[in-house]
MIDOSE-1310 file (N, C-alpha, C; in nm, 2 decimals, decimal comma, always signed):
residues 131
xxxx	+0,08/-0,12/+0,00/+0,00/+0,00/+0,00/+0,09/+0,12/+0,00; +0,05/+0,25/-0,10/+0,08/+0,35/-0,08/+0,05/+0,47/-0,01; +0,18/+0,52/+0,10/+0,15/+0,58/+0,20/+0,11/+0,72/+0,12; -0,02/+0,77/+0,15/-0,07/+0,91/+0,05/-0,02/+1,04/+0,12
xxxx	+0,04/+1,16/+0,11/+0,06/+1,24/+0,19/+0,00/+1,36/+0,13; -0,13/+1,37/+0,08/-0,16/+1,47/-0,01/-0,25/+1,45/-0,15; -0,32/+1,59/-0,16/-0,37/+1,57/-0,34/-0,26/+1,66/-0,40; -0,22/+1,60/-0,52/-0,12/+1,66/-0,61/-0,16/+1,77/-0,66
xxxx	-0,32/+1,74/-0,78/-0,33/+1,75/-0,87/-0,48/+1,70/-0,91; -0,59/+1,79/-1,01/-0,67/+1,72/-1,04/-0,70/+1,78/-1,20; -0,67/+1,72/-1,30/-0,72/+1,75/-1,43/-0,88/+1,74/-1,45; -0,87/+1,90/-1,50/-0,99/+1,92/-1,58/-1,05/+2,01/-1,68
xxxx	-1,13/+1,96/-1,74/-1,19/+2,00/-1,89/-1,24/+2,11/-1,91; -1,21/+2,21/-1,97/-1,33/+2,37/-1,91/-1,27/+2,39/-2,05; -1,40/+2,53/-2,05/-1,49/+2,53/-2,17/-1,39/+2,65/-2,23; -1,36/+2,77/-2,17/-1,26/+2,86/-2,19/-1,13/+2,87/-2,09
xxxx	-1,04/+2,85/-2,14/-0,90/+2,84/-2,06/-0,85/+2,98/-1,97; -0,85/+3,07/-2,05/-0,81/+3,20/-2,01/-0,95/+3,22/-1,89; -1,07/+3,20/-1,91/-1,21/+3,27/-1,82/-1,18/+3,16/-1,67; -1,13/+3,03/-1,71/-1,14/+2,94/-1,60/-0,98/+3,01/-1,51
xxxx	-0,90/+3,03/-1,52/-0,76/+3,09/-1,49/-0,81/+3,17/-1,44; -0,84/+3,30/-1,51/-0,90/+3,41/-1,39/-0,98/+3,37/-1,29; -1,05/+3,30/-1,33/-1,15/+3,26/-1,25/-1,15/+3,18/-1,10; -1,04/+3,12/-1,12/-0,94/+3,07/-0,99/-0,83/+3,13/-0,93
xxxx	-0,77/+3,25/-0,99/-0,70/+3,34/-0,95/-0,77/+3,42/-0,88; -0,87/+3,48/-0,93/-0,95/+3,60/-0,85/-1,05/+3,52/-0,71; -1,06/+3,35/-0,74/-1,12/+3,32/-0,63/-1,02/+3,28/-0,50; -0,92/+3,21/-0,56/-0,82/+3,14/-0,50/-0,72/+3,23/-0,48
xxxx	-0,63/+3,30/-0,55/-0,51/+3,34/-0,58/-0,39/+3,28/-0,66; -0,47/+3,13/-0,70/-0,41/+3,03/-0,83/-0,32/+3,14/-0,89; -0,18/+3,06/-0,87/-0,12/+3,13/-1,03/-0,06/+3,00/-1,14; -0,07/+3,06/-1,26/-0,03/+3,00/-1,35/+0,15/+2,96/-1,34
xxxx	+0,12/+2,82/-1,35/+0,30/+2,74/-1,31/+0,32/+2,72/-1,42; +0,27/+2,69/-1,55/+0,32/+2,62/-1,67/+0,19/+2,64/-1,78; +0,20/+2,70/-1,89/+0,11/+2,64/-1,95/+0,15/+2,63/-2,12; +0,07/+2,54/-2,18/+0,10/+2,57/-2,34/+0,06/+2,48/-2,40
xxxx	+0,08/+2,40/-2,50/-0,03/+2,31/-2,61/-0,01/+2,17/-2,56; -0,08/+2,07/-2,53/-0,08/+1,94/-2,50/-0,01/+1,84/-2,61; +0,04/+1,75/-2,61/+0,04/+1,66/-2,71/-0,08/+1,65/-2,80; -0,21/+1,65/-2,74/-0,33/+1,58/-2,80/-0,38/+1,74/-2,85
xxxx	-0,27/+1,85/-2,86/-0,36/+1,96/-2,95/-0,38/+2,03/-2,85; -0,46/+2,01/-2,76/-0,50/+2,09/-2,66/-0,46/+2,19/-2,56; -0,48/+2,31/-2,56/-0,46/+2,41/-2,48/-0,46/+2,43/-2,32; -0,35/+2,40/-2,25/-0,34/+2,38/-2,10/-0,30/+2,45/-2,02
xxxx	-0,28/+2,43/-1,93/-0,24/+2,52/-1,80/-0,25/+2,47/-1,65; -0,13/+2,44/-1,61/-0,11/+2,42/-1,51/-0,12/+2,53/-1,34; -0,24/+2,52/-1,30/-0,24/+2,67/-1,20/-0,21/+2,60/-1,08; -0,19/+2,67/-0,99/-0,22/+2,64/-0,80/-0,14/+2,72/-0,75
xxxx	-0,14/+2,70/-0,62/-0,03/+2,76/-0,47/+0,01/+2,66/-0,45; +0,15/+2,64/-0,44/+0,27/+2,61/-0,40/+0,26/+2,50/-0,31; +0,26/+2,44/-0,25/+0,24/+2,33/-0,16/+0,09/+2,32/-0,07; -0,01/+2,36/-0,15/-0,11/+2,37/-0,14/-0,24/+2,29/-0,19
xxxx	-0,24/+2,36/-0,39/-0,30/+2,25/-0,47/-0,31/+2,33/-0,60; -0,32/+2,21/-0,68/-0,31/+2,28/-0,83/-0,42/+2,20/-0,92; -0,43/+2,24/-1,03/-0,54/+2,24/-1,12/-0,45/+2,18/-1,24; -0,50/+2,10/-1,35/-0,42/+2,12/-1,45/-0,56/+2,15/-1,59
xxxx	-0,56/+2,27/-1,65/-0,69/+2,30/-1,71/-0,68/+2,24/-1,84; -0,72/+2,17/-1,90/-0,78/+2,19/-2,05/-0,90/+2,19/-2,15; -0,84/+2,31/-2,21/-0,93/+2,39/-2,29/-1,02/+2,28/-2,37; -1,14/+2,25/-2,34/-1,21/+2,16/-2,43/-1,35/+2,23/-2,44
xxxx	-1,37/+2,25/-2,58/-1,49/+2,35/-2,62/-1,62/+2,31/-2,64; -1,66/+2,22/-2,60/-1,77/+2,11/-2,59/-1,82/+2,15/-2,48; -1,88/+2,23/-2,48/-1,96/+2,27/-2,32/-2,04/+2,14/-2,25; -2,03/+2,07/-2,10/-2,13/+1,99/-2,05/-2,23/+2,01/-2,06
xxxx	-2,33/+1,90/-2,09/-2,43/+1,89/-2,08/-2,51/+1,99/-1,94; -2,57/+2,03/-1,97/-2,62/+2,14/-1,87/-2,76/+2,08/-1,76; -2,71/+2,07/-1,65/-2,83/+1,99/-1,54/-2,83/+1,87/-1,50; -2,75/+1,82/-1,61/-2,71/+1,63/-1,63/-2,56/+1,60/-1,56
xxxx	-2,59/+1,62/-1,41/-2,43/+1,59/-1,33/-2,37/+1,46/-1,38; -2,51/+1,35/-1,42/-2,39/+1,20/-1,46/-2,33/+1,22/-1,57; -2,36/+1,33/-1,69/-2,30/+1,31/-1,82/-2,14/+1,36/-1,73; -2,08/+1,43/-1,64/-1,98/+1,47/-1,63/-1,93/+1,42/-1,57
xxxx	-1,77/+1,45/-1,63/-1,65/+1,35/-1,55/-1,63/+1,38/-1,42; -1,66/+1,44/-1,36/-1,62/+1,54/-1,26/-1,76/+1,62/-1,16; -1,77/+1,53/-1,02/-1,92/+1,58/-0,99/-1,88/+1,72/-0,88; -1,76/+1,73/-0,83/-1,72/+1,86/-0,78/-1,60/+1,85/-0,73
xxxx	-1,54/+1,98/-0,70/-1,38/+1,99/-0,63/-1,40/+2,07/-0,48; -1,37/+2,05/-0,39/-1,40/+2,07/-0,25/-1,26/+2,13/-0,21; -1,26/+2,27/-0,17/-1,12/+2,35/-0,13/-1,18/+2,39/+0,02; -1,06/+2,34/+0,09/-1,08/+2,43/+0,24/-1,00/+2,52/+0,21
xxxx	-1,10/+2,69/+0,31/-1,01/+2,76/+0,30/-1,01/+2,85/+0,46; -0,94/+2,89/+0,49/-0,87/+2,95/+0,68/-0,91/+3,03/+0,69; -1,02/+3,11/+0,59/-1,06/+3,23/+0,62/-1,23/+3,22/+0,57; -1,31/+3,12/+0,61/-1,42/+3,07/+0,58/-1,57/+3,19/+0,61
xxxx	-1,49/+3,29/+0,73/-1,56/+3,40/+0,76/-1,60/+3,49/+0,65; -1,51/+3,51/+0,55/-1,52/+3,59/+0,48/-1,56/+3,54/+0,31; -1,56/+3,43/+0,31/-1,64/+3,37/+0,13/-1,74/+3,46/+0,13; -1,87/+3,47/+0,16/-1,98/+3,51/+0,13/-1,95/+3,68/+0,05
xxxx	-1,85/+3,80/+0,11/-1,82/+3,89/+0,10/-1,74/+3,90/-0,03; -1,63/+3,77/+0,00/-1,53/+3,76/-0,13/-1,64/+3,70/-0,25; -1,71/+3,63/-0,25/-1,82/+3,60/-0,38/-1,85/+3,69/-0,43; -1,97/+3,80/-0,34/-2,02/+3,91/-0,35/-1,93/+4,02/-0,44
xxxx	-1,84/+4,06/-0,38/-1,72/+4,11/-0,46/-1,69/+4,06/-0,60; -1,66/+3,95/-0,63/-1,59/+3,89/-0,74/-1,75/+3,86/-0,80; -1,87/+3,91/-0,78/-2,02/+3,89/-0,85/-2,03/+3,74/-0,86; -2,01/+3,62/-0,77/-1,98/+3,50/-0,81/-2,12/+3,44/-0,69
xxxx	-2,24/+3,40/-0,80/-2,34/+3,35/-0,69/-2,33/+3,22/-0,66; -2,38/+3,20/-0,53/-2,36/+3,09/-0,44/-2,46/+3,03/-0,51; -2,49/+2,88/-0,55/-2,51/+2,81/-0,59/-2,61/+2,72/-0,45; -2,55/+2,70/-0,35/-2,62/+2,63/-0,23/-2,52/+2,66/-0,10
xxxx	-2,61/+2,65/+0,01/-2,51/+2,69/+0,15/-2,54/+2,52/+0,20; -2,45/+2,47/+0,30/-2,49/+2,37/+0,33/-2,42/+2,35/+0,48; -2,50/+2,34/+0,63/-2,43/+2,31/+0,74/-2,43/+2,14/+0,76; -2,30/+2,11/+0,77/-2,31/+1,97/+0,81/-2,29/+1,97/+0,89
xxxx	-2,29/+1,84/+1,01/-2,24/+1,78/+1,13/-2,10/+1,91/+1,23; -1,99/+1,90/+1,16/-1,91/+1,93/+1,24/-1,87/+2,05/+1,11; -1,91/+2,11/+1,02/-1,85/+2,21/+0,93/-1,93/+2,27/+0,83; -1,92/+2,38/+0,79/-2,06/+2,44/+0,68/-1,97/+2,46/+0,51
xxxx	-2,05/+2,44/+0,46/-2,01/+2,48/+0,31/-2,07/+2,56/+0,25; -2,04/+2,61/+0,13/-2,07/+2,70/+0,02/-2,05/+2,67/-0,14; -2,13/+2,64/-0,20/-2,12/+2,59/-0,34/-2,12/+2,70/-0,46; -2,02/+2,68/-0,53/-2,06/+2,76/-0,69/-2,01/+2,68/-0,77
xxxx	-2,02/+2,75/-0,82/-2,00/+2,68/-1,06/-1,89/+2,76/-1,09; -1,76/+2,73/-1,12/-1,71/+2,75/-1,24/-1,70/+2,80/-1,36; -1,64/+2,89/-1,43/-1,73/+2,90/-1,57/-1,80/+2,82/-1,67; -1,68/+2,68/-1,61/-1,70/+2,56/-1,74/-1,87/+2,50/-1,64
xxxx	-1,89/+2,55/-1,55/-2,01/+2,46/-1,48/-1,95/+2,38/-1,40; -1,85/+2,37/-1,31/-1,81/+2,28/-1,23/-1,83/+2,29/-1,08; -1,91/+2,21/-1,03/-1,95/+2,26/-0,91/-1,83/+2,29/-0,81; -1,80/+2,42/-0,75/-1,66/+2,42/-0,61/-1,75/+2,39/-0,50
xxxx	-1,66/+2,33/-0,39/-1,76/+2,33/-0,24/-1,61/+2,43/-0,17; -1,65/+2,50/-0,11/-1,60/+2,58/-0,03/-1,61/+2,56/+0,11; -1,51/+2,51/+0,19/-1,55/+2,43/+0,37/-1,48/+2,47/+0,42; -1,57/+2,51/+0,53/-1,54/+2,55/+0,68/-1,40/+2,49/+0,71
xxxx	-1,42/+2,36/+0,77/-1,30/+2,28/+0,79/-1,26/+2,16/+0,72; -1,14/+2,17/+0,70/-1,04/+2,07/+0,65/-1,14/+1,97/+0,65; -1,16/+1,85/+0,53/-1,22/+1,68/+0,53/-1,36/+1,72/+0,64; -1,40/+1,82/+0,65/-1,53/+1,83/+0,72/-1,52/+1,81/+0,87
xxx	-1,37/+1,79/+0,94/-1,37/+1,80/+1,10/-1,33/+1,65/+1,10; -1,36/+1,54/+1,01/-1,36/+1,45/+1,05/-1,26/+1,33/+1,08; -1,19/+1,40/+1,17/-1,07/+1,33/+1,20/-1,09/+1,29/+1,36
């Protein structure tokens, strides 16, 4: 068995490459580590913070099926973030509507979309407290 110490990395498909980059920059502070043409053609970009987490984007112009979560690869990405007081303000600011609020057991969340439509969960605490 492999001892896991972390997520690396999670590839994914979005509809505009430059709109999805800002769009994790201005939520996150993502910056761009690498980007440029894939072998398979495709337009990429490698974003994240430093020992934190990263994205690897590619540009695929086929917009998801819209409402239909099974048609997609990808049913959401879940970021904790240390300053959980203040999402609602930083959305508001960046015009980015909440999608759904959700209190669980031991931690609360906040959902949006993406440009490409990908659902974010935004949480209170790390893995939801559950340690």
């Amino acid at each position: 068995m492999l001892s896991v110490s972390g997520l690396d990395h999670l590839n994914l498909n979005v509809v505009n490459l430059q709109e999805s980059i800002n769009f994790y920059n201005l939520l996150f502070g993502f910056e761009v580590k690498e980007q440029g043409i894939s072998a398979s053609g495709s337009s990429y970009a490698i974003i994240g913070a430093s020992d934190a987490a990263y994205l690897c984007l590619y540009e695929n112009l086929d917009r998801p099926v819209e409402g239909d979560r099974s048609k997609k690869y990808l049913n959401h990405l879940g970021f904790h973030v240390s300053n959980y007081g203040h999402v609602k303000a930083a959305l508001d600011k960046l015009n980015i509507p909440i999608e759904q609020e959700y209190g669980y057991e031991k931690s609360n969340s906040i959902y949006v979309l993406d440009p490409s439509g990908i659902e974010i969960e935004i949480s209170e605490k790390f893995g939801g407290d559950l340690h």
